[in-house]
C-alpha positions as CSV (number, residue, x, y, z in Angstrom):
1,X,184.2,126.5,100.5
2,X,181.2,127.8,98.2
3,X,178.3,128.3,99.9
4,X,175.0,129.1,98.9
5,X,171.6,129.6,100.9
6,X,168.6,130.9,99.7
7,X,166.2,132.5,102.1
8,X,163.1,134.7,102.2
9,X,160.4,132.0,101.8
10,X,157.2,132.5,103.4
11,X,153.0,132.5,103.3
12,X,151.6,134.9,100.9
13,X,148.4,135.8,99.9
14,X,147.7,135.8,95.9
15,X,148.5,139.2,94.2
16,X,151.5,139.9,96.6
17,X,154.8,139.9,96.8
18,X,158.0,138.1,98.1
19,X,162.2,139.1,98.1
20,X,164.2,135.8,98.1
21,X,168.0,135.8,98.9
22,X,170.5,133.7,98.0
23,X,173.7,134.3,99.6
24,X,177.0,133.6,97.7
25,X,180.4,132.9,99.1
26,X,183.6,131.0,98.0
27,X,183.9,132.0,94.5
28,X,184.5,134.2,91.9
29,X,180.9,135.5,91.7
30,X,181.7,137.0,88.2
31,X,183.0,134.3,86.9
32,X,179.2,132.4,87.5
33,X,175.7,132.8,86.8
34,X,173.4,132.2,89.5
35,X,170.0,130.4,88.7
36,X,166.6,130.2,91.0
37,X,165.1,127.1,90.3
38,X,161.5,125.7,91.9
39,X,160.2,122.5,92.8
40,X,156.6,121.2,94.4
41,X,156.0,118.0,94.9
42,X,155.2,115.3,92.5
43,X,156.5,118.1,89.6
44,X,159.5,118.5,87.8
45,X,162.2,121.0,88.5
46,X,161.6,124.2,86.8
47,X,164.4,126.9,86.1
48,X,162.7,130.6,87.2
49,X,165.4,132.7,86.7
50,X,169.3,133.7,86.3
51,X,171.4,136.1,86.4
52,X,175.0,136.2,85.3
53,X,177.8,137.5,87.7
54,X,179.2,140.2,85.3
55,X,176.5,142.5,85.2
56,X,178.0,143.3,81.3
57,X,177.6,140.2,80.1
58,X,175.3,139.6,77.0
59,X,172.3,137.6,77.3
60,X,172.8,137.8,81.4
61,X,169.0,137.3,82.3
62,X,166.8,135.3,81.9
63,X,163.1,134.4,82.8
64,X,160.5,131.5,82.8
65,X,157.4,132.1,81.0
66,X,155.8,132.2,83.9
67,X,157.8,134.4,85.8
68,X,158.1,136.6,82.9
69,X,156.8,140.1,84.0
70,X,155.9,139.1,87.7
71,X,159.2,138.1,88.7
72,X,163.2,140.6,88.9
73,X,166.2,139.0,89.3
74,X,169.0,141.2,90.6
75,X,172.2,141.2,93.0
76,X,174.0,143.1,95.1
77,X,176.8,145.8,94.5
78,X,178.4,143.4,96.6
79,X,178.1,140.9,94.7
80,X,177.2,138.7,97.5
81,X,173.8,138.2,97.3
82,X,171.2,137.3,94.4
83,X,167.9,138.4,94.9
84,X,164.4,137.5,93.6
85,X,161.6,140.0,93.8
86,X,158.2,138.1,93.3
87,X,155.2,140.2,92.5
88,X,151.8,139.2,91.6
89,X,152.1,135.9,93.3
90,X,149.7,133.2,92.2
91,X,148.8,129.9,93.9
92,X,150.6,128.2,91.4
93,X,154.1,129.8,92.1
94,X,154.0,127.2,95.2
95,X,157.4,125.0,95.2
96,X,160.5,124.7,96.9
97,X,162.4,127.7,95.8
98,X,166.3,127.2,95.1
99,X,169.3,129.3,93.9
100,X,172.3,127.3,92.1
101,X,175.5,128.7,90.7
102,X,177.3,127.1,87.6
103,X,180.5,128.2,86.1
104,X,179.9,130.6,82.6
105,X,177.1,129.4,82.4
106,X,174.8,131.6,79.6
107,X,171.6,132.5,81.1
108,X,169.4,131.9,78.1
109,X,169.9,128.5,78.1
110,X,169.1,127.7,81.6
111,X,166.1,125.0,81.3
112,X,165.5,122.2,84.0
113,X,167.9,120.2,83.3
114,X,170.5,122.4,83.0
115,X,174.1,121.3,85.2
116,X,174.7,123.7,87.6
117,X,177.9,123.3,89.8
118,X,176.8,124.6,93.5
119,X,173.3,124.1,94.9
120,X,172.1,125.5,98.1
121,X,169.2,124.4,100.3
122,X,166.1,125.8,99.6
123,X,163.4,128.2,100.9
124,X,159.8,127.0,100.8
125,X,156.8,129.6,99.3
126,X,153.8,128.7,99.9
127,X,150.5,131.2,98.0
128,X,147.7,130.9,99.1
129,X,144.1,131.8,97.1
């Protein structure tokens, strides 16, 4: 069964920082990229970041413009978790925060509407000003 479950959500002041988790399990996790997408309410889904399983892949990152320079995508030598390191946090980074797997997927082409195969629930952050 794949699995995914992001975690690591909390209430941060502006200016600081959050780790995020997703835990992966069920599948070839090199085979995949993993995605964090975000969410508030009444706004459309937003990709943030990804991050392809094989860590030699071309093109294997990618970030918003927003997250651009705030935000580090990374995993695990394990390879079973993805992680999101949020520094600099601004009010505006608000939203549902979810990670999503898809199959080959190449990062640079993650957008909102991008299919993705496997979702897991998501992990609220809240920044307050």
């Amino acid at each position: 069964e794949v699995q995914l479950q992001a975690s690591g959500g909390g209430l941060v002041q502006a200016g600081g920082s959050l780790r995020l988790s997703c835990a992966v399990s069920g599948f070839t996790f090199d085979d995949y990229a993993i995605a964090w997408f975000r969410q508030a309410p009444g706004k459309e889904r937003e990709g943030v970041s990804c991050i392809t399983g094989d860590g030699t892949a071309e093109d294997g990152t990618y970030y918003s413009h927003s997250a651009k320079g705030r935000f580090t995508i990374s995993s695990s030598n394990a390879k079973d978790t993805v992680y999101l390191q949020m520094n600099s946090l601004k009010p505006e980074d608000t939203a549902i925060y979810y990670c999503a797997a898809d199959f080959h997927l190449l990062c640079k082409y993650l957008s909102s509407t991008t299919h993705m195969d496997y979702w897991g629930r998501g992990t609220q952050v809240t920044v307050s000003s």
